[in-house]
PLY file of the C-alpha trace (Angstrom):
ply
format ascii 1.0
element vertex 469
property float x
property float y
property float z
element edge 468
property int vertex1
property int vertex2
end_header
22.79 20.36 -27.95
20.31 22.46 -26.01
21.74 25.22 -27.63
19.94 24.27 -30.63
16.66 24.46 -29.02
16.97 28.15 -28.88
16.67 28.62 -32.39
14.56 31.53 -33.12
13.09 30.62 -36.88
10.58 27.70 -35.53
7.81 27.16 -37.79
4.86 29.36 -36.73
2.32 25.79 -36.53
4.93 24.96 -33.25
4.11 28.03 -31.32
0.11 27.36 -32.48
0.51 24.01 -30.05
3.07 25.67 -27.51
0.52 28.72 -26.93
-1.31 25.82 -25.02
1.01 23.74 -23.34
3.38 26.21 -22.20
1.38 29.56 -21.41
-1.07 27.66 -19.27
2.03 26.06 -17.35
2.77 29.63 -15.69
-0.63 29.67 -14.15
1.37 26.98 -11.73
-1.90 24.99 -10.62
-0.53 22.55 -8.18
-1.15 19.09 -7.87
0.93 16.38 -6.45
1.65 12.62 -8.00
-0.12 10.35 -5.47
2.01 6.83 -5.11
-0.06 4.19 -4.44
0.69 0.40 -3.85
0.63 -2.06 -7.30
-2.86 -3.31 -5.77
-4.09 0.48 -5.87
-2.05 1.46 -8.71
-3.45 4.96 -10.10
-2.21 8.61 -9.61
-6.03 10.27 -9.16
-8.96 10.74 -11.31
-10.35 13.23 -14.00
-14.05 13.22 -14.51
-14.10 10.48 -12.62
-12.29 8.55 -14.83
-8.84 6.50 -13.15
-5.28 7.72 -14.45
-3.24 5.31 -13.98
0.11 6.20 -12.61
1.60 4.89 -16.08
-0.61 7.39 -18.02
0.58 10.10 -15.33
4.37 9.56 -15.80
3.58 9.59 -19.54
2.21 13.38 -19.19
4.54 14.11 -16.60
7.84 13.32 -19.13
5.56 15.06 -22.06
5.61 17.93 -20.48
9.18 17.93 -19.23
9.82 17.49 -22.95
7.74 20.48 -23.90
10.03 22.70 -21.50
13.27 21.73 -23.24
11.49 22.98 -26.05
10.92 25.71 -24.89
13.77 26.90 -22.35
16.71 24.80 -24.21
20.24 25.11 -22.79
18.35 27.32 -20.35
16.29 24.35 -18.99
18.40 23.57 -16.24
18.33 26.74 -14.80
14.36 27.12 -14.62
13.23 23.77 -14.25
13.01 24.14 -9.90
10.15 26.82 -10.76
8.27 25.02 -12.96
5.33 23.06 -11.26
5.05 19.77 -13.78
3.27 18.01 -11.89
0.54 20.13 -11.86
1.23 20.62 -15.35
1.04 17.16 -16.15
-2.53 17.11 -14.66
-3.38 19.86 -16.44
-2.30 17.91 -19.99
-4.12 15.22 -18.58
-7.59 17.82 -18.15
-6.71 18.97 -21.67
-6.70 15.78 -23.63
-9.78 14.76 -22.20
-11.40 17.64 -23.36
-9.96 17.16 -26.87
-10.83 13.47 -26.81
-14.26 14.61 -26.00
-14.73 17.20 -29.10
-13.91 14.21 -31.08
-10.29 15.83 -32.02
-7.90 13.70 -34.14
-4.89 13.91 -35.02
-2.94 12.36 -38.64
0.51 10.61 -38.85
1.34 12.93 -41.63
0.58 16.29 -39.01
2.89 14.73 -37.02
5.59 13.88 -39.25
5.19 17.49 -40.34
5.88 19.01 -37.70
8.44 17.24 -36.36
10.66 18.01 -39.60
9.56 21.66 -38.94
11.62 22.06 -35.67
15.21 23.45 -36.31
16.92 21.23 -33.97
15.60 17.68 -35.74
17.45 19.54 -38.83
20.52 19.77 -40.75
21.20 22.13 -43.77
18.01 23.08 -43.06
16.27 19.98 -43.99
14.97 17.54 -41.44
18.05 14.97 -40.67
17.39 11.49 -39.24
20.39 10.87 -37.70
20.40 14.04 -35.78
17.05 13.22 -34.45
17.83 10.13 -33.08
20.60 12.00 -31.50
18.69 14.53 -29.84
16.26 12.15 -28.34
18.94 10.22 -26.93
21.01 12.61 -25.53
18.58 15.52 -24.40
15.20 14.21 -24.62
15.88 10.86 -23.37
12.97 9.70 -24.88
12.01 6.67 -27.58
10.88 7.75 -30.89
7.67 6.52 -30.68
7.19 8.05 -27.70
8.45 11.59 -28.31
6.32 11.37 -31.80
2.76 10.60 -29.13
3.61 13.54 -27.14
4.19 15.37 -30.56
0.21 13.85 -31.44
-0.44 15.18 -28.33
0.89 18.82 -28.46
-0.93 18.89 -31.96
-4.36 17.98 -30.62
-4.04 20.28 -27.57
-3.06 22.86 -30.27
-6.12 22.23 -32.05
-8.05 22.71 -28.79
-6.62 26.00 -28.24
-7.83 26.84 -31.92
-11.19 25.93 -31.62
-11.71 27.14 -28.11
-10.15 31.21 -29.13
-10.58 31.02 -33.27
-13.73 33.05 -33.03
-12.28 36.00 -30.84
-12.09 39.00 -32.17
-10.99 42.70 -31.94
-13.01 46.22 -32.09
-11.13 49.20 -33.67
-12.01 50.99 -30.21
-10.14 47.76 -28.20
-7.15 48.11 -30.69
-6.76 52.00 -30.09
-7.31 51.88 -26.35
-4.67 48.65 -25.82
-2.54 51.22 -28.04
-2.66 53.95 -25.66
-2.71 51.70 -22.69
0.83 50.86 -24.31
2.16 53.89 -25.96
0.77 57.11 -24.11
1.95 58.81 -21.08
0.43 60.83 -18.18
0.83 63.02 -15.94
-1.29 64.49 -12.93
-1.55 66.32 -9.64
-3.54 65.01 -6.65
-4.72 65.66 -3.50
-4.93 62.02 -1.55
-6.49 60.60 1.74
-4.48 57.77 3.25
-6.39 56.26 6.07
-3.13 55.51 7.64
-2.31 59.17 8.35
-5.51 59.04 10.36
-4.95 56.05 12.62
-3.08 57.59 15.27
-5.43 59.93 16.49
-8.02 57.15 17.05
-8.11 55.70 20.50
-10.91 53.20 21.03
-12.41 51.85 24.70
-12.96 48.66 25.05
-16.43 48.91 24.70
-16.32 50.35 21.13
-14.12 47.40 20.41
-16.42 45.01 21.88
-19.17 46.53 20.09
-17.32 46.16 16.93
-16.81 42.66 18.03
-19.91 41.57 18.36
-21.26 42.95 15.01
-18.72 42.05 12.97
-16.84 38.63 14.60
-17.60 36.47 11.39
-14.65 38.38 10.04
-12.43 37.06 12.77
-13.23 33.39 11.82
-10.29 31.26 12.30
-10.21 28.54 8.87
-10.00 24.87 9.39
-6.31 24.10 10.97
-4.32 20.62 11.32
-1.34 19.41 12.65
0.66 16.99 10.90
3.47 14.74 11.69
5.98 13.38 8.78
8.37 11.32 7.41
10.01 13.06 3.75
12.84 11.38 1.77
14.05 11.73 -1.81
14.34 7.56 -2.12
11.03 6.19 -4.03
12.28 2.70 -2.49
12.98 3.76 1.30
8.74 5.53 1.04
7.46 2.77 -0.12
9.05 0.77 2.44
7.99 2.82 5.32
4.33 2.58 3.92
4.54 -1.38 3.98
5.98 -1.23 7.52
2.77 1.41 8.63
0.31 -1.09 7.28
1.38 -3.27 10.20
1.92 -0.80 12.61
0.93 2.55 13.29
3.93 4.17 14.96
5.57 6.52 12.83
8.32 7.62 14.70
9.52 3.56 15.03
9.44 3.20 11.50
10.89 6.40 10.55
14.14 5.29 12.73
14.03 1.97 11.60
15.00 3.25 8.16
17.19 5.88 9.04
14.63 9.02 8.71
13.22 11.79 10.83
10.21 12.09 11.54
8.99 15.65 11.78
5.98 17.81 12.97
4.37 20.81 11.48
2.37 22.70 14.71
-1.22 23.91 13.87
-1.50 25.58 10.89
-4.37 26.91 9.20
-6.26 26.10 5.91
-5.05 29.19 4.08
-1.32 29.22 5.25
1.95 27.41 4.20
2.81 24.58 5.49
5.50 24.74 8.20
8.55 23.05 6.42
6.56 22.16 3.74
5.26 25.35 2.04
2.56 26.25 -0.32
0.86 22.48 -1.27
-2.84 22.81 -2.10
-2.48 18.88 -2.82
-1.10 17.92 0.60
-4.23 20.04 2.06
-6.64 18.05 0.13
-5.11 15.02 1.06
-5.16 15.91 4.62
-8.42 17.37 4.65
-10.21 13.82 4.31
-8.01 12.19 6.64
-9.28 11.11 10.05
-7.43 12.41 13.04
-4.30 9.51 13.76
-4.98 7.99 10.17
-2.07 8.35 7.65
-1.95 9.33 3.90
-0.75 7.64 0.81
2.82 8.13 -0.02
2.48 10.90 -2.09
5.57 12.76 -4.39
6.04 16.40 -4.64
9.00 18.12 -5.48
11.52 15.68 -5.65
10.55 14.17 -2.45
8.25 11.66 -1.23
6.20 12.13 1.83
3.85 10.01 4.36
1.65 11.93 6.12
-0.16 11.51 9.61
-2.77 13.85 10.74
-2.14 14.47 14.20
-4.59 17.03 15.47
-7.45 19.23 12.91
-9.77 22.39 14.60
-12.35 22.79 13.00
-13.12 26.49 11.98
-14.26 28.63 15.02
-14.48 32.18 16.04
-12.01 32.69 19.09
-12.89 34.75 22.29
-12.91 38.51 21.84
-10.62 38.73 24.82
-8.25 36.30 22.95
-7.86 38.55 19.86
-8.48 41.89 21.23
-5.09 43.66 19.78
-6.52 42.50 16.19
-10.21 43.49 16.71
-7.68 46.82 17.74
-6.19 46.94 14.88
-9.63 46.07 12.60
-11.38 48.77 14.21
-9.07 51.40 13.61
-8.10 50.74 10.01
-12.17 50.72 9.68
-12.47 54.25 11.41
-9.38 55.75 9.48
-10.74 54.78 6.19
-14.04 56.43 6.72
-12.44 60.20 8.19
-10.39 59.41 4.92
-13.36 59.13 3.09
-15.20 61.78 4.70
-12.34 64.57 4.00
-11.68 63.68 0.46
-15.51 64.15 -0.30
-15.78 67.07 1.83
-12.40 68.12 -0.60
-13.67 67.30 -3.81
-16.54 70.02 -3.08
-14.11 72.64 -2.33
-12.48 72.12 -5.23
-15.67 71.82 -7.91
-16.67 75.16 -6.16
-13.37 77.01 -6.38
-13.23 75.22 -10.37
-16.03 76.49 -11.13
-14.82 79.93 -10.10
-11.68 79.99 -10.80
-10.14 77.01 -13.13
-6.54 78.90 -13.95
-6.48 79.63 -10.03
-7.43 76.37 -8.29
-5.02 75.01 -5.33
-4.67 72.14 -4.64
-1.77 72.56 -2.19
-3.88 74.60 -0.40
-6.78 73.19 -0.76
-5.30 69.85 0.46
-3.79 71.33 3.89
-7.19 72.56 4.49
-8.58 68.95 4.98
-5.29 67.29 6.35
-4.77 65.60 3.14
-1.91 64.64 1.25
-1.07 66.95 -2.38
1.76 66.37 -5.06
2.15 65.45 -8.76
3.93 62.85 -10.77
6.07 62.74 -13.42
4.88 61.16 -16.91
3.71 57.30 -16.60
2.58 54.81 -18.69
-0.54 52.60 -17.94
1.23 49.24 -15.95
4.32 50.97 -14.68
4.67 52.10 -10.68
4.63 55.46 -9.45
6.68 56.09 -6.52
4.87 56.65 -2.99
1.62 55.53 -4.56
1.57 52.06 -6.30
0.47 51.10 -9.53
-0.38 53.04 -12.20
-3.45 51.42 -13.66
-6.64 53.26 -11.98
-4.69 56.60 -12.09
-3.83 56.29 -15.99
-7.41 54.68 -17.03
-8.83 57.93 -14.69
-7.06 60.76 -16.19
-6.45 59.13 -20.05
-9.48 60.89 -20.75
-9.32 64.44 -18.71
-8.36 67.40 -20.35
-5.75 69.72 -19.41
-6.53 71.04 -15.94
-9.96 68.87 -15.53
-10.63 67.69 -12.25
-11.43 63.23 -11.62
-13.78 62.11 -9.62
-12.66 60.54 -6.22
-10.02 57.70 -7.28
-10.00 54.45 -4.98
-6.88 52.43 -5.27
-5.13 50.54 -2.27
-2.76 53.01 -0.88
-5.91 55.73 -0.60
-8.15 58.02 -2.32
-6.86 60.35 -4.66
-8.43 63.13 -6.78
-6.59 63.96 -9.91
-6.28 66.62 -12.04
-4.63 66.46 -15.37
-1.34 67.98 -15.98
0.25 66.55 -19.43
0.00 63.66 -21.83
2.25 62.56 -25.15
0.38 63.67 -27.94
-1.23 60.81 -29.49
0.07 59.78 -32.87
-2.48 58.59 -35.16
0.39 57.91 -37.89
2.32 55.72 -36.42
-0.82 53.73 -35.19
-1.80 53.24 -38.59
1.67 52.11 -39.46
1.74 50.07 -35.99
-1.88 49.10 -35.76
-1.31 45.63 -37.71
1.24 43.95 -36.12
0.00 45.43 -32.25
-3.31 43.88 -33.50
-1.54 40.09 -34.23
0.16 40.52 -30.73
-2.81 41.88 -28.96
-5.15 39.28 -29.99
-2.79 36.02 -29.65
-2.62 37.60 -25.62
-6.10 37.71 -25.74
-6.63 34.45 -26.59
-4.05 32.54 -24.55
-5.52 34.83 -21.23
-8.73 33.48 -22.53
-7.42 29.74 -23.05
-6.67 30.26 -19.35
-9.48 31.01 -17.99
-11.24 27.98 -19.99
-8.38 25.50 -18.79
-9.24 27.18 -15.08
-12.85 26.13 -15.07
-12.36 22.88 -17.03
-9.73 21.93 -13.75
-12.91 22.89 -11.58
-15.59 20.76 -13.67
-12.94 17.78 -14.08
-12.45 17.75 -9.86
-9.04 16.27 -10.35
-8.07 13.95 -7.13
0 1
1 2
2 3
3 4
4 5
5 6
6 7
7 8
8 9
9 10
10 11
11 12
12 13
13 14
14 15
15 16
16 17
17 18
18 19
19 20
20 21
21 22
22 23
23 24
24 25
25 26
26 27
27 28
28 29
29 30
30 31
31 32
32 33
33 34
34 35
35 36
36 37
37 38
38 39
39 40
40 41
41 42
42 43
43 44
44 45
45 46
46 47
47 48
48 49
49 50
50 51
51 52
52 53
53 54
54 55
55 56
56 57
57 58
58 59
59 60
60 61
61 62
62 63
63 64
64 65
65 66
66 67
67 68
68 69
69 70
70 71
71 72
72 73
73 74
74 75
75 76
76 77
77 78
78 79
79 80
80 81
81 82
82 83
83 84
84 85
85 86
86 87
87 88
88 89
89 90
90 91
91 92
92 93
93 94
94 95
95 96
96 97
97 98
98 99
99 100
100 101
101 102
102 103
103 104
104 105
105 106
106 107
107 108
108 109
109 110
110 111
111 112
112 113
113 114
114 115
115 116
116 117
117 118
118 119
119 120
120 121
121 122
122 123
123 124
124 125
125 126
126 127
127 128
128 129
129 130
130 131
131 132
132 133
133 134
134 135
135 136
136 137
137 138
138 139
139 140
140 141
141 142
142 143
143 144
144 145
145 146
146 147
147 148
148 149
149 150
150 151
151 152
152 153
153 154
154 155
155 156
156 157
157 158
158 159
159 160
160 161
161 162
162 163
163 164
164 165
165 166
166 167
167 168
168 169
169 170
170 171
171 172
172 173
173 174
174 175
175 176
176 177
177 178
178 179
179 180
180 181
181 182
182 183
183 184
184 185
185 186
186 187
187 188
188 189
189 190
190 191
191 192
192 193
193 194
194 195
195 196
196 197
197 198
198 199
199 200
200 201
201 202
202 203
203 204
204 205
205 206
206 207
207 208
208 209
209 210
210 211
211 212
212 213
213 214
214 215
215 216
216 217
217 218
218 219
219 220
220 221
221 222
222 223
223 224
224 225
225 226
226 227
227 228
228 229
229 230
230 231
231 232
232 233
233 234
234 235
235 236
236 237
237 238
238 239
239 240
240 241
241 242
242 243
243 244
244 245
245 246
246 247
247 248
248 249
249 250
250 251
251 252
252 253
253 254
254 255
255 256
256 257
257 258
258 259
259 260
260 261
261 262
262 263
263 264
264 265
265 266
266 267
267 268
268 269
269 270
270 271
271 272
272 273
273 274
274 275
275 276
276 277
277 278
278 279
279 280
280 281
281 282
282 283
283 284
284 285
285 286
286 287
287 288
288 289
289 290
290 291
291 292
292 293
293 294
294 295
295 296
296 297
297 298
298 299
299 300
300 301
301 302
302 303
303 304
304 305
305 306
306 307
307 308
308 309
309 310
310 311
311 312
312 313
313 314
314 315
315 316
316 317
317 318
318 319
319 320
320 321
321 322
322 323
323 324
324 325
325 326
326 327
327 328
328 329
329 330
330 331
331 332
332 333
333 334
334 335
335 336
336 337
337 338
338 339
339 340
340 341
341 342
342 343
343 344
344 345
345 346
346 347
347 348
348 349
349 350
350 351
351 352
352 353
353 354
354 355
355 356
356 357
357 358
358 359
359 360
360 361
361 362
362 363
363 364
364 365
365 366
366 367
367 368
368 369
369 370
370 371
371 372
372 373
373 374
374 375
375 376
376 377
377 378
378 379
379 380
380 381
381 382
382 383
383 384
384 385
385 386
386 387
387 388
388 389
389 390
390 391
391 392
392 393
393 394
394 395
395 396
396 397
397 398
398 399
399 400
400 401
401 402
402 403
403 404
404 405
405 406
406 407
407 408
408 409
409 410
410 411
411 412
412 413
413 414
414 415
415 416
416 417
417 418
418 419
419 420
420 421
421 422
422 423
423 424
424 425
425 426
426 427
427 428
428 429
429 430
430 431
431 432
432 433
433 434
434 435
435 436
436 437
437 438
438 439
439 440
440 441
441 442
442 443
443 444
444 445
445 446
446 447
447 448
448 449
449 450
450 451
451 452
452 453
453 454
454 455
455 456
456 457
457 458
458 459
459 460
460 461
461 462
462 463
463 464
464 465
465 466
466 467
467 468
């Protein structure tokens, strides 16, 4: 039946309301499902409003439902990398916004668009029977609850509209996007990696102490804890073990006493996985207003439940420059490499404006190149957001050269693996037919992107105005 999902004629007013539910998802904002006891029973709050942990599992199975939608019989295979918990919070964020532009939503828009989906149909026509079938079998979901989510989807596609429907393109963003997508380039360069230069720097330790001193704030260690745990996969045996910690505060004793392990993470900083955890911005935040011996909520992530107990936090310090000497090493020397890089690709760039200006047909940039100790080569054609071999991505190269002509020399070029100056060897010819004959269907494509990475960014700052916990 999931099969049927992938049918590739859905109604064009669907992908209006999945533009918002299922781009945003990728953006994979995490946020765990809190459990709390049936005296505390909520999953967090938006805009300091409670959500219960009723209204989270509703969002939570909405927007498992809106992935079979859109994955069908390939569902199974994706649904490990798809965050819907934090998903679900981000529906939640959503809604609230809609509910506050006063957005409504009709029975009939519903109805509508649940006929409109291909797999509710039969002969083409919206079939009753198989309906009921497909939300047994593969939604697993009551009518009247797939047809909320469906009021849902519509209202959060109704955001989306109001939110982009007055974005717009310039003839001049069209053409450039066109170029950025059709044309290729080609250059040579002459390049300073400050890597090439680290070897012959040898600092004493008073130039690294120096160094130290005026610049320690960058060796700042973040906030670190160390955590011990209990983690199962059985809602029933967490629970459990948080009844028995409400008496008691050994965790290891309760951890046997239902057949778990309790484990132990080490210190770990703010800004780092967490040791048999992973990435988990919501276990940080937890942890982060704990006190030190105190123990969290159970809280669900992943398909397993975890209790939490804080067993040591540093707070952020900057460590003894004898303790970190190899990296204030290493710090001072990538530092000093990048500015003889610097200096020699300026001191280049003269050489070769001068010897231009003389000569353009005769310029070397081989030569020129082995003169300052600098790297020299050329690439083959690229396009703008493909990778070039030995140098990275292709971006600031293409945008620098798109408009050099033939044998022009670029400023200097700064870009991660070094400085580069480029000088224009060959570009496909632009074709100004097939733009016109291309221009209006790039232009639909171009500005629905433009709108859903705008619809992004807005759902990005309305997670950082709605302080979710």
């Amino acid at each position: 039946m999931l099969k049927q999902l992938r049918h590739k004629k859905t109604a064009k007013k669907i992908w209006i309301a999945l533009a918002v539910i299922i781009v945003p998802a990728f953006v994979f904002w995490g946020f765990g499902s809190a459990l709390r006891s049936s005296k505390d029973s909520y999953a967090g709050k938006i805009n300091g409003k409670v959500i219960s942990t009723l209204r989270f599992q509703e969002a939570l199975e909405a927007t498992k439902n809106q992935a079979i939608i859109q994955f069908g019989d390939k569902f199974t295979e994706v649904q490990k990398y798809l965050d819907f918990n934090g998903q679900a919070w981000e529906r939640l964020i959503m809604l609230d916004e809609a509910k506050r532009r006063g957005i409504s939503v009709s029975d009939k828009e519903v109805e509508d668009l649940i006929a409109s989906y291909p797999f509710f149909q039969k002969n083409g026509k919206f079939d009753s029977a198989v309906y009921q079938e497909m939300l047994q079998y593969v939604f697993r979901t009551p009518a009247r609850t797939f047809e909320e989510q469906t009021s849902e989807n519509i209202s959060l596609g109704k955001l989306f509209t109001q939110v982009t429907d007055s974005m717009t393109l310039s003839d001049a963003d069209i053409r450039q996007e066109y170029r950025k997508a059709i044309e290729e380039i080609s250059v040579s360069f002459v390049a300073a990696i400050p890597s090439d230069f680290a070897k012959g720097i040898a600092p004493q330790d008073n130039d690294l102490r120096e160094y130290f001193q005026k610049n320690n704030i960058q060796f700042k260690q973040p906030l670190s804890f160390n955590i011990e745990y209990i983690t199962t996969d059985s809602e029933k045996k967490i629970m459990e073990a948080a009844k028995l910690l409400s008496k008691n505060t050994d965790l290891n004793k309760t951890a046997k006493d239902l057949g778990l392990t309790t484990k132990a993470t080490g210190i770990f900083a703010q800004n780092e996985p967490i040791p048999g955890i992973g990435w988990s911005p919501e276990i940080l935040n937890l942890i982060s207003d704990l006190r030190v011996a105190g123990f969290s909520s159970p809280i669900h992530l992943d398909n397993n439940y975890y209790i939490l107990k804080l067993k040591e936090r540093k707070e952020a310090y900057i460590p003894e420059f004898d303790k970190i000497k190899n990296k204030v090493r290493e710090a001072y020397i990538k530092e000093e490499s990048e500015k003889i890089a610097k200096s020699k690709i300026e001191e280049a760039l003269k050489k070769i404006k001068t010897d231009y200006a003389q000569n353009p047909k005769g310029l070397d940039f081989v030569k020129i190149a082995k003169g300052y100790q600098l790297k020299s080569g050329a690439t083959q054609l690229f396009k703008f957001g493909s990778y070039i071999e030995g140098i990275g991505s292709s971006d600031a190269l293409w945008l620098a050269a798109q408009d050099l002509k033939t044998d022009e020399i670029s400023e200097i070029i700064s870009i991660p693996s070094g400085l580069y100056i480029l000088k224009l060897k060959n570009r496909t010819a632009f074709d100004e037919k097939k733009f016109q004959s291309d221009k209006e269907n790039f232009t639909q494509k171009l500005l629905q992107q433009k709108k859903q990475d705008y619809f992004v960014k807005y759902t990005e700052e309305l997670k950082k105005k709605a302080q979710p916990k």
